[in-house]
KELOMI-249302 format. One line per field, with one value per residue (C-alpha): y, x, z. Coordinates in steps of 0.25 Angstrom, whole numbers. Layout:
REM residues N
north <- [Y ...]
east <- [X ...]
up <- [Z ...]
This chain:
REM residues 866
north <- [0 14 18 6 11 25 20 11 22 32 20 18 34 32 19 23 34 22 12 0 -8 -8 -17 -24 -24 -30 -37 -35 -43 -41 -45 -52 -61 -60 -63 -79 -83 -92 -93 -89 -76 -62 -49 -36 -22 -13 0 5 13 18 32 39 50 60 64 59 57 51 37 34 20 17 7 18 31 38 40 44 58 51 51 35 32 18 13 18 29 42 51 63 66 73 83 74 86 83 80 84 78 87 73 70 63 57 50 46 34 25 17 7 3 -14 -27 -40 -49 -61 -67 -67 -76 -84 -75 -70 -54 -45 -31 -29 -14 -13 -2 11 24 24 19 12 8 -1 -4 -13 -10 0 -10 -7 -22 -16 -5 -5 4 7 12 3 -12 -19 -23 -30 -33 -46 -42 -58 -58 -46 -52 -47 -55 -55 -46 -37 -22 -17 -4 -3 11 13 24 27 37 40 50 49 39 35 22 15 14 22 29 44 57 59 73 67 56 55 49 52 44 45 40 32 17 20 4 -6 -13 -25 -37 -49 -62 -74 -89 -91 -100 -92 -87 -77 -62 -64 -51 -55 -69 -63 -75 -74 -75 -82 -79 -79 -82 -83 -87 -89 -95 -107 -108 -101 -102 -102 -116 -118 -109 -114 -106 -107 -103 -101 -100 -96 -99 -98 -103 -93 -105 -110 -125 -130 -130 -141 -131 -133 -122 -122 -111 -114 -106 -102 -97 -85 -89 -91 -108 -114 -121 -130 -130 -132 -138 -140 -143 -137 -138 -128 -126 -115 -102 -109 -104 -111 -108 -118 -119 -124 -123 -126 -128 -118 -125 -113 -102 -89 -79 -67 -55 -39 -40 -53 -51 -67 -69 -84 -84 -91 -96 -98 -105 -111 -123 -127 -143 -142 -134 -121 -109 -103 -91 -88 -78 -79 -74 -67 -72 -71 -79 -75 -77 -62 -64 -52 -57 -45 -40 -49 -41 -45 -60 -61 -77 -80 -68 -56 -46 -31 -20 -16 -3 2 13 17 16 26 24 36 42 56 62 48 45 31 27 21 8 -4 -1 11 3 -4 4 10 -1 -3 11 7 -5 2 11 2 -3 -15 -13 -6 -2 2 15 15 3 -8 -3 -6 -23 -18 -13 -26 -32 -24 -24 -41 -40 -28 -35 -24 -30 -21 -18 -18 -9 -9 4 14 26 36 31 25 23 18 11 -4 -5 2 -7 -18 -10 -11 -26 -28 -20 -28 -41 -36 -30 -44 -50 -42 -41 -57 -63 -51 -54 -40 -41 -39 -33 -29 -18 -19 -8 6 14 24 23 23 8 0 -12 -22 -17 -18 -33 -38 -29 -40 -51 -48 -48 -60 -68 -62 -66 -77 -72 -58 -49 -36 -20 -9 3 -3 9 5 -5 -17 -19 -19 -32 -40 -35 -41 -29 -16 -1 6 13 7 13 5 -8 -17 -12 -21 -36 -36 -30 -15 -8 8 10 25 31 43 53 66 77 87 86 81 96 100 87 95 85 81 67 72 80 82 79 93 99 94 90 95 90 77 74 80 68 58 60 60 47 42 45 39 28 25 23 11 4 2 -9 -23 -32 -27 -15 -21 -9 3 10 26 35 36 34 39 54 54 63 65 68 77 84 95 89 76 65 69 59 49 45 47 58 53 51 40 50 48 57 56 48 37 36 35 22 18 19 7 -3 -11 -9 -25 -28 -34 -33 -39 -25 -14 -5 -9 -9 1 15 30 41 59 65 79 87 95 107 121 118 103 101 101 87 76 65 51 37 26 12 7 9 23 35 41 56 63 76 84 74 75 78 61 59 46 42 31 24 26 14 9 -4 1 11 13 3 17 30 42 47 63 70 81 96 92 100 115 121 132 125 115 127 128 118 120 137 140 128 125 111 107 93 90 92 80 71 56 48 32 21 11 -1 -9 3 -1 10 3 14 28 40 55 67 80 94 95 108 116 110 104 92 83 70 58 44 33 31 18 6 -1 -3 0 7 -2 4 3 17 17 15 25 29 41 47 58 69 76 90 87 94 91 80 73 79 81 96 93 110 109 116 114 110 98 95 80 75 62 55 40 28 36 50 59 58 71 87 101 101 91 95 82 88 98 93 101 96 93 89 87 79 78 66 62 51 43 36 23 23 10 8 3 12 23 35 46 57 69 80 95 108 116 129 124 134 133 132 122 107 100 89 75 62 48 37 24 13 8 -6 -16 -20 -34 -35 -32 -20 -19 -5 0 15 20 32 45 49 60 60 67 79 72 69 78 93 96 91 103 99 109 106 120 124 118 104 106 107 96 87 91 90 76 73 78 70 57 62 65 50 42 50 57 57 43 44 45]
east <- [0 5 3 15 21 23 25 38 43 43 49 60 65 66 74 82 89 98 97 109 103 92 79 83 96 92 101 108 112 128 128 116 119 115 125 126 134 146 144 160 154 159 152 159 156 165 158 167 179 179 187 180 182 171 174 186 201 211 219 207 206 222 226 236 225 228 212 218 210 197 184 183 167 158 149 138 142 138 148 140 129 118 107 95 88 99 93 95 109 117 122 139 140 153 166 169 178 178 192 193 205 202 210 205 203 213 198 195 206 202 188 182 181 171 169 154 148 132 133 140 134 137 152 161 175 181 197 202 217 218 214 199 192 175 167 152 141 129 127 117 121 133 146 159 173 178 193 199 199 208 218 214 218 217 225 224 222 213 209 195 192 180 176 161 153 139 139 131 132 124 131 127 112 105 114 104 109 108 103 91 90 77 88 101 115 121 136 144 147 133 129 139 151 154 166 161 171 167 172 179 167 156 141 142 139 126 130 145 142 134 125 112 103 113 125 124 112 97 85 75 59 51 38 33 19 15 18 31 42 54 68 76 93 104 117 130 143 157 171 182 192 202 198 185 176 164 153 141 129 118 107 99 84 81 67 62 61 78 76 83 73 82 97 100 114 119 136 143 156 164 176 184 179 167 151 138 126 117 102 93 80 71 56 52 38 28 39 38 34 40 29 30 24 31 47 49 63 71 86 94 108 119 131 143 149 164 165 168 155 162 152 159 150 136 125 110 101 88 74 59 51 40 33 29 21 16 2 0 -15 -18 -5 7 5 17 17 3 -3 -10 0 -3 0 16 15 31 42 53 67 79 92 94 96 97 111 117 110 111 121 111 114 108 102 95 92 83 76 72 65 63 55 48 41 35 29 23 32 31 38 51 58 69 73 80 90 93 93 103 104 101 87 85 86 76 65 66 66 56 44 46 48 56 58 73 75 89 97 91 81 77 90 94 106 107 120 119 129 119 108 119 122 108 107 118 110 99 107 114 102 94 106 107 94 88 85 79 64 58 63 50 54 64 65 77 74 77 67 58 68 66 75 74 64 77 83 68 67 83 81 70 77 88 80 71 85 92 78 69 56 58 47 52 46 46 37 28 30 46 49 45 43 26 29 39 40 33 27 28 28 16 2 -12 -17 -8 -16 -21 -12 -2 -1 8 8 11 17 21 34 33 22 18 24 16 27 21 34 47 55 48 45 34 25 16 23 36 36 50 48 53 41 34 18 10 20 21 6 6 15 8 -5 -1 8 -3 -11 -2 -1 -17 -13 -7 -18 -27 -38 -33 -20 -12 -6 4 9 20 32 31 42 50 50 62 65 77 88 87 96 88 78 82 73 76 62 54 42 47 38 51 61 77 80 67 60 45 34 19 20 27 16 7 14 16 0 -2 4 -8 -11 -11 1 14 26 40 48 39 31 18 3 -7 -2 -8 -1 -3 0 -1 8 -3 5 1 3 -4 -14 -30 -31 -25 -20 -18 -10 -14 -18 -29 -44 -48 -40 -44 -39 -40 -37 -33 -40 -52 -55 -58 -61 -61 -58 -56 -45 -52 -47 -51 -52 -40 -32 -22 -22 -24 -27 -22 -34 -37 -44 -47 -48 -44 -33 -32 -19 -27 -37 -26 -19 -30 -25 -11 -13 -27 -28 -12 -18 -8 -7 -21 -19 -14 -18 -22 -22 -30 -29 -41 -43 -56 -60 -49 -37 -23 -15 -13 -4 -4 1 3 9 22 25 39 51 58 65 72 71 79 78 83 78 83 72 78 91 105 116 127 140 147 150 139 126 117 104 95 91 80 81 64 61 49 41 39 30 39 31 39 40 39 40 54 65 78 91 97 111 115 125 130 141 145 146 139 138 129 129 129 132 128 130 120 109 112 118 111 98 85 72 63 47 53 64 79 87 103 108 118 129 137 151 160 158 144 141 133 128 120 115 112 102 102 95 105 102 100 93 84 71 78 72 81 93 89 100 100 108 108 120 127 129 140 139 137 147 163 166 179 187 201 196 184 176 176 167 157 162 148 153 164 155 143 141 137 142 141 136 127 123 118 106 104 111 99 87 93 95 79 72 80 71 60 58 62 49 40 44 44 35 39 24 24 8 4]
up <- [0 -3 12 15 3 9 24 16 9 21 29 18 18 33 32 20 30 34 23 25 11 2 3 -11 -18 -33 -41 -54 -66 -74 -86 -85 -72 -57 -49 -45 -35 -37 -53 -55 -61 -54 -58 -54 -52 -63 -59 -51 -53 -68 -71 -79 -87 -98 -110 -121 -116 -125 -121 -109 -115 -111 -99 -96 -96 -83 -80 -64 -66 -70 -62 -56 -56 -56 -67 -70 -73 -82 -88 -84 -72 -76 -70 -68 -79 -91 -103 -116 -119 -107 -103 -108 -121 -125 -120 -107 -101 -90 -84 -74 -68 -61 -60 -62 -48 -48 -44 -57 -63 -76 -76 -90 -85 -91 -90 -91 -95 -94 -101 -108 -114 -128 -135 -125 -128 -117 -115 -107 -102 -114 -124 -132 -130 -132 -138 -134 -141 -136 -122 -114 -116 -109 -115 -109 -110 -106 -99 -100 -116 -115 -107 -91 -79 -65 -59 -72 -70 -81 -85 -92 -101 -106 -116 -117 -125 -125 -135 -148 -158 -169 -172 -162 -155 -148 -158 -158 -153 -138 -143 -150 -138 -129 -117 -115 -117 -103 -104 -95 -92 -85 -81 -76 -77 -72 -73 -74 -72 -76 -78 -93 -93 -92 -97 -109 -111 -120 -126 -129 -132 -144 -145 -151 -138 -131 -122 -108 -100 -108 -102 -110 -108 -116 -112 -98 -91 -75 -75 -83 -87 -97 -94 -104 -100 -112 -104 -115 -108 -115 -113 -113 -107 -117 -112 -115 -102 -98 -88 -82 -86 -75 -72 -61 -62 -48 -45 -40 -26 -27 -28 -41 -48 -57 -62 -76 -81 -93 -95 -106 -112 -119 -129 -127 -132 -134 -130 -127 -124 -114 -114 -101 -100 -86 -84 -73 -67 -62 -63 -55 -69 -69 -70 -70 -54 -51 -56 -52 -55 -58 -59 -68 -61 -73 -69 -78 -69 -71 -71 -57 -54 -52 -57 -69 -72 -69 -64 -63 -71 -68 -75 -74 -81 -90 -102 -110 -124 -132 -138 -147 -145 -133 -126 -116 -109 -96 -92 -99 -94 -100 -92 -87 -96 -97 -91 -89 -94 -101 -94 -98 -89 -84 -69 -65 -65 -69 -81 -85 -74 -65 -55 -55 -42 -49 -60 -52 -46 -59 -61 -46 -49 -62 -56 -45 -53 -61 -75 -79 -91 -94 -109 -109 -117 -125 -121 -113 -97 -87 -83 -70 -74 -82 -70 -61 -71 -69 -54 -55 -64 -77 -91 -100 -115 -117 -129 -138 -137 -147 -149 -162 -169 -181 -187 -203 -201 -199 -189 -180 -183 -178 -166 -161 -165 -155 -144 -146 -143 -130 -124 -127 -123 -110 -106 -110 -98 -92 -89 -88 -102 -112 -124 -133 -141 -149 -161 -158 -150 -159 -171 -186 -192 -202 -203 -202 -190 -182 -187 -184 -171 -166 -173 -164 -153 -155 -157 -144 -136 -143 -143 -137 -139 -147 -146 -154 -159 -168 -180 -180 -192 -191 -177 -178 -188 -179 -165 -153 -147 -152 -146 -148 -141 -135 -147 -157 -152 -161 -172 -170 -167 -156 -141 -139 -130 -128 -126 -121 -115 -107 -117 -120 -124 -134 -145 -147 -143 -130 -123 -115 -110 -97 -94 -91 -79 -70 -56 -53 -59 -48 -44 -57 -68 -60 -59 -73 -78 -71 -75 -90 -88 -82 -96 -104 -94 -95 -111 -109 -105 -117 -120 -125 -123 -136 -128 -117 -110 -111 -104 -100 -107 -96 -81 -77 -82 -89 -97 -113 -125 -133 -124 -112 -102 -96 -99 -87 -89 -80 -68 -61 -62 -66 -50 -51 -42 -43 -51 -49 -62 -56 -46 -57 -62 -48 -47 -59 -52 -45 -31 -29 -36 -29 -34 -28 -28 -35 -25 -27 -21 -18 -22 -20 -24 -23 -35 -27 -18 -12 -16 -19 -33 -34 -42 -35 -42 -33 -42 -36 -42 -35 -38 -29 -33 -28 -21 -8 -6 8 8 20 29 26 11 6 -10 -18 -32 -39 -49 -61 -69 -83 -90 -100 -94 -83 -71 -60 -66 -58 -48 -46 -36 -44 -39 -23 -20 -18 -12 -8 1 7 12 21 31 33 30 38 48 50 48 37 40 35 20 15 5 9 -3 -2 -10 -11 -17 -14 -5 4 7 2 2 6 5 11 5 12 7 8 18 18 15 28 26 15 16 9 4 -4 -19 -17 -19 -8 -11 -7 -12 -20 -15 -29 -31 -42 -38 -32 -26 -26 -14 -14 -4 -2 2 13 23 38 35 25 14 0 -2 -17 -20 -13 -20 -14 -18 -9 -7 -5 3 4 15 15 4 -8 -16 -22 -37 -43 -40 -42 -56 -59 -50 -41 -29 -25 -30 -34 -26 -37 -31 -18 -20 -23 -27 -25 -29 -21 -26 -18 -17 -15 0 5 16 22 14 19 11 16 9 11 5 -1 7 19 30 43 35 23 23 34 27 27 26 21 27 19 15 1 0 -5 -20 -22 -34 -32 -37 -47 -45 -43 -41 -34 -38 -33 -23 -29 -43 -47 -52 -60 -71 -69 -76 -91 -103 -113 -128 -136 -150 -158 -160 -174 -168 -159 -169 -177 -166 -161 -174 -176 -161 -167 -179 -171 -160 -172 -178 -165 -155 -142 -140 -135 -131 -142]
């Protein structure tokens, strides 16, 4: 109930004053493994310790460079901090280098080492002790170097360089203009690195096994029901020994509940050099299907066993099983099952001040956030996401539409058609075995192509994955003939065979230039803007409900506000801002969710929720989100009206509820002014359902500003004390009563003693911060020792009437991989790489660059409601 929900979330500021660990610390994947225990394979932490230099620098790639006067940072890292309002290309593009100084462990004595980079922005040249040995284009799939094959012992001490360059480049996909680019290319080695040792025996790379669907680990399905499940396990193992080699494969399938429900092995000989790929299949009898609202997972448990049954190499990985099929007009079917509509978002990776340099912790709670408010399903734009957010959307219960690299932008040259190709294999190749997986979309994103590269795009697909289910905008070549399902609107129903669905709704901007439009409202701007937002979402969120089975559901363009290449202000229609502080919008989501539902991590049940701040400026309507049946609104005590959730047979599951022409400022004033009875104006909000109160929540006007107030935007977990994961933590502007003084303007100063540091400075607006609607947020970074931080927060002028400093105590944790450094770094390296980077086109560069925006809006549509 909402009234537990509050009493927990007041509890938790409380208790997160003096916070020793979180409530839930999630896992994460490398490289597609969980961590087994005693499988002869050991993952490493190669964040740590980089020197880093921007901009271009002559002989940088040299075992000899002198980098000594070069910043030391950890992975992921942007080469520039940004203010959290920097759109419109202000952001750094161009060269930059990274240099790491390690030795190999003796430990690791007859080990095949890799070096493993999730990611780079853009061109990335690697060197290994001076020597060029990778270039990788493309900035958001991984690539690796495997150290033994050039010669690296135990014992060795290696320099890795790395040159990275995210400015633009047609020859390679997305391959468009940052200028003319609806998000922004931040730069960096901005996911991260890892060293990966393993036995010279040993489970491939899928990606640099380059086996069509095949390397590595594959589980695939045959028939599945409530009663009977068929898993199907391809496991590709390779001999790097100069002997042959006799193993033993086995994966154990262990069930949800942690109990291993049958082991499977099969023994293998290989010649030297040589690679093979295994096949096992099991029966599961009455398996534990995975579902949106029950994310049931089974592990897989690889191991390769030496003849004496020593584990080579291994790792576990995560599945959910499930049967989806795509019916056409009679719609989506989950495990035999007509399934609810696919109501969800679009996700960007980008983070205020960071841009795309984001832990896996923040990860997480992206989609830790996502779920509660109600998305089931995710695409992901315009390419594939961090592994780390893969892996939440399994754990969390949210399909996603995984989409190759790629948006507005052709390039004629056949090399480019080949470079996308290759993108769509890796990200196959990556993402597989994920369950929330749904959808490909392997064509480029609201792009003009040829009719060949539409069908060899799917092609691809269908080869990497049998029988994946492809998506694409019906109008692009050839996709209404061959695809799956296809992008459209409720309207287009019955005009096509298959499924549809809307890949962006909620936009309602009046052209292509100004971007004026009521969906996108900044948090800043406050009460009216905010409800403004909310009620049109709200709209455009009722659209997605039409009559018949055809239509199977949609994803709001965007959640998350977030920085843009072409356009001055940054997207502002999220439902939450680039912090992930909340709107009214995102209680709006929240409100669909059903009030019965029960869901293993998302916040769910009964839900009411004031879209009103009782201000002198708020609006005499009282709008309310809530799921239960009917809303009961008590003002000032005394004051009791009624309404109901008006539903529909076809249309949203809970429309917004408003009391209409309730509130006048002037007549409120009454109590507190004439009859210094100010605690009686409140607003006590009542959820019902079958006339039973389920919930409840009270709202009182926020007085003057006397006290700040902080806490944790954490989800429950802890800080990682690897030097690059970090939290937010919101400092509000509250009354006597605890009451948000939402019309605060103030500027707070942060301050921060103990095992972390404040990420940002003045010249990004971080530190000190701008109360917007009542709040502030900082953002805390771990160092390399777990221990006790405490932040302390301040009003910039301080004087005997200012809002009194408030503190928050809470404690970093130990990482759970080794970390591989020989230099740690610094200590509040913020304003190293913060301030502008100044690059102006002309005026006519300008109008050229604009009317190329314009003709590719006019074509494509930036009025996605329509």
């Amino acid at each position: 109930m909402i009234r537990a929900y509050i009493l927990i979330l007041f509890t938790s500021l409380i208790f997160n004053t003096n916070i020793s660990a979180g409530n839930y610390q999630p896992d994460f994947s490398v490289a597609g493994f969980y961590s087994l225990e005693k499988s002869g394979r050991e993952v490493y932490d190669f964040n740590v310790g980089w020197r880093f230099f921007r901009g271009e620098i002559s002989g940088a790639e040299k075992a000899d460079f002198d980098d000594s006067r070069w910043d030391v940072v950890s992975t992921p890292h942007t080469v520039q901090l940004m203010p959290s309002e920097a759109s419109g290309s202000r952001n750094y593009q161009g060269a930059a280098w990274y240099r790491k100084h390690f030795t190999i462990d003796n430990s690791l004595e007859g080990k095949l080492i890799n070096i493993y980079f999730e990611a780079a922005m853009g061109k990335s040249i690697v060197y290994l002790n001076g020597k060029k040995v990778e270039e990788h284009l493309g900035g958001y799939l991984p690539f690796s170097i495997e150290l033994t094959q050039y010669g690296v012992k135990p014992g060795d001490k290696c320099i890795i360089a790395v040159f990275v360059d995210n400015s633009d480049d047609k020859d390679y996909p997305p391959g468009k203009k940052q200028t003319t680019l609806d998000f922004t290319y931040h730069g960096g080695i901005y996911r991260d690195v890892w060293m990966i040792a393993t036995s010279k025996v040993h489970i491939t790379d899928p990606n640099k096994a380059d086996k069509i669907a095949g390397g590595g680990v594959f589980v695939q399905y045959g028939e599945i029901t409530k009663k009977r499940a068929e898993v199907v396990i391809y496991t590709d193992i390779a001999n790097a020994l100069a002997s042959n080699q006799s193993v033993t494969v086995e994966n154990q399938l262990i069930d949800p509940s942690g109990k291993i429900i049958k082991k499977l092995s099969a023994k293998v000989t290989l010649r030297k050099g040589e690679g093979k790929q295994i096949t096992q299949k099991v029966v599961v009898d009455n398996p534990v299907l995975w579902y949106p609202d029950s994310p049931s997972l089974y592990k897989v448990a690889t191991r390769v066993l030496a003849s004496d049954g020593t584990s080579l190499d291994g790792g576990i990985t995560r599945i959910g099983i499930r049967k989806t099929e795509f019916r056409g007009k009679d719609g989506f079917w989950l495990n035999g099952e007509l399934s609810d509509r696919l109501i969800g978002g679009n996700r960007h990776q980008d983070f205020a001040y960071v841009g795309n340099a984001m832990p896996n912790s923040q990860h997480w709670k992206d989609a830790k956030k996502l779920r509660d408010a109600g998305c089931r399903i995710i695409r992901v734009a315009h390419y594939p996401q961090d592994p780390s957010f893969m892996d939440a959307c399994d754990e969390l219960g949210m399909f996603v539409i995984v989409a190759t690299p790629g948006w507005q932008y052709w390039n004629k040259d056949p090399k480019f058609a080949g470079l996308v190709y290759d993108d769509i294999r890796n990200m196959i190749r990556r993402d597989r075995n994920h369950t929330s997986v749904l959808m490909w979309e392997p064509i480029l994103n609201e792009t003009r192509f040829p009719l060949e590269f539409s069908l060899k795009a799917r092609e691809i697909t269908q080869t990497e994955y049998p029988g994946a289910a492809c998506v694409a905008d019906h109008h692009s070549a050839g996709v209404a003939d061959n695809y799956e399902v296809v992008y459209g609107w409720p309207k287009d129903a019955g005009n096509f065979e298959q499924c549809i669905f809307t890949r962006e709704f909620g936009e309602n901007v009046d052209d292509w230039y100004a971007h004026n439009t009521n969906n996108r409202a900044s948090r800043s701007w406050g009460e009216g803007p905010l409800l403004t937002q909310a009620l049109q979402l709200a709209i455009a969120y009722d659209e997605m409900y039409p009559e018949g089975r055809q239509f199977i559901g949609g994803a709001l363009w965007h959640p998350f506000d977030h920085q843009r290449g072409y356009h001055p202000d940054p997207y502002w229609g999220g439902i939450m801002d680039a912090f992930r502080q909340p709107k009214y919008s995102y209680y709006m989501f929240k409100s669909q969710v059903s009030a019965l539902l029960k869901h293993p991590f998302s916040e769910t049940g009964p839900m009411v929720f004031i879209a009103h701040e009782i201000s002198p400026f708020s609006s005499p309507d009282v709008t309310v989100f809530t799921n239960c049946d009917e809303v009961r609104l008590i003002m000032y005590g005394t004051d009791t009206l009624v309404q109901k959730v008006v539903r529909r047979q076809y249309g949203m599951p809970n429309p917004p509820v408003t009391f209409k022409n309730v509130y006048d400022f002037n007549k409120m004033r009454i109590y507190p002014y004439v009859e210094k009875q100010w605690q009686k104006v409140t607003f006590v909000v009542e959820g019902l359902i079958d006339g039973k109160v389920v919930c409840s929540t009270k709202k009182m006007p926020s007085r003057r500003s006397s006290k700040l107030r902080l806490s944790l935007d954490n989800e429950g977990q802890a800080l990682i004390a690897n030097a690059s994961d970090f939290i937010p933590v919101i400092c509000e502007v509250t009354d006597d009563e605890g009451n948000v003084r939402r019309l605060a303007k103030e500027q707070i100063l942060f301050t921060v003693t103990g095992e972390g540091e404040i990420i940002g400075d003045e010249i990004i607006g971080a530190n000190p911060r701008a109360v917007e609607f009542g709040s502030a947020p900082v953002l805390i970074r771990s160092t390399l020792n777990p221990g006790k931080i405490k932040v302390h927060a301040r009003v910039l002028f301080e004087g005997e009437h200012a809002p009194t400093p408030a503190w928050i105590e809470f404690e970093s944790i130990a990482p759970k991989r080794r970390l591989v450094y020989s230099e740690k770094p610094q200590v509040n390296q913020s304003s190293i790489y913060s301030g502008t980077y100044k690059r102006q086109m002309s005026e006519d560069e300008k109008r050229k660059t604009l009317n190329e925006v314009e003709l590719q809006q006019t074509e494509f549509g930036e009025k996605k409601s329509e």
